[in-house]
Structure formats: C-alpha cells, structure tokens
C-alpha positions in Angstrom: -14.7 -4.9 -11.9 -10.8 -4.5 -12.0 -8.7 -1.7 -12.3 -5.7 -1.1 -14.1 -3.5 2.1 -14.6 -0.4 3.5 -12.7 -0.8 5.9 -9.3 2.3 7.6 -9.6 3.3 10.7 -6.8 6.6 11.8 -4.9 6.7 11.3 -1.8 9.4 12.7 1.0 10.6 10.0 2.8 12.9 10.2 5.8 14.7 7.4 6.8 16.8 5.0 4.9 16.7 3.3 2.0 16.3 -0.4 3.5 14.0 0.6 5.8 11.5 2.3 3.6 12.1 -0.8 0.9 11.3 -3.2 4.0 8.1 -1.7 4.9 6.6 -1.7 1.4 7.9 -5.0 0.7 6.8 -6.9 3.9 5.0 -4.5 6.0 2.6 -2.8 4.0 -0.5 -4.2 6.9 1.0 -1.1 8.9 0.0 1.8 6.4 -3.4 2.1 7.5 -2.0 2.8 11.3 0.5 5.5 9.8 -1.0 7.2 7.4 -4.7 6.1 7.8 -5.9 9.5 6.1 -5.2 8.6 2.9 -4.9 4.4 3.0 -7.2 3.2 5.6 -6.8 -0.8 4.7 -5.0 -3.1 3.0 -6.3 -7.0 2.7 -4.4 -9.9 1.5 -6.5 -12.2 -0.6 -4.0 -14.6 -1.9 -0.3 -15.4 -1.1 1.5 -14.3 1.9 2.6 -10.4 2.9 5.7 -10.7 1.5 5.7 -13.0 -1.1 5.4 -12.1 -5.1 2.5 -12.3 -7.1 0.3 -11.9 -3.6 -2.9 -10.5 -4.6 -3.9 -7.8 -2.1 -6.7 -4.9 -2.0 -5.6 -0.8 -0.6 -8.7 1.1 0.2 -7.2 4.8 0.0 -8.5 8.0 -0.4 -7.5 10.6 -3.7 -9.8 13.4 -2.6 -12.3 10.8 -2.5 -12.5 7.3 -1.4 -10.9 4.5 -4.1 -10.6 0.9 -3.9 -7.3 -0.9 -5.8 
C-alpha cells in the first residue's frame, strides 16, 4: 500500500543554510541518531543516499507511529 500527500511543518533550525541543505540531501541516515523521537529509521531501497529519484522509507512518529 503506498502513500501519497504532503507532511508539511516549521521547524527552527540553527545552523546554516548549507549545512542544513547538506544533511537532508546526503545525510538523511543520521536523523534517527538526532532526533530518534520522532524518526527512528530511514532505509534506502533503491539508488544511492544522495542521488535523485532514490527510493527510501522514514519510520517517524506523528503522535503515533507512521511509516512513509
């Protein structure tokens, strides 16, 4: 069964600019050690990490727990 739909929230970020881009570009394997509370795990399927059109799956939790 596949989902479809937009997640949209706001988010503080500090940091920069490049380095937040660079993280959810090519370095999205490290959410689930930084903010494991609400995405515990991210798995590639298809592609490489930072390549477009990878097909990859986020576990997170909403309240409760989602797969996309």
């Amino acid at each position: 069964m596949a989902t479809s739909g937009t997640y949209v929230t706001e988010v503080p970020l500090k940091g920069t600019v490049e380095k937040h881009y660079k993280k959810w570009r090519s370095e999205n394997h490290a959410f689930p050690e930084a903010i494991g509370h609400h995405i515990q795990n991210v798995i590639i399927h298809d592609g490489e990490w930072d390549s477009h059109g990878a097909i990859k799956t986020w576990n997170y939790t909403c309240g409760i727990t989602y797969t996309f």
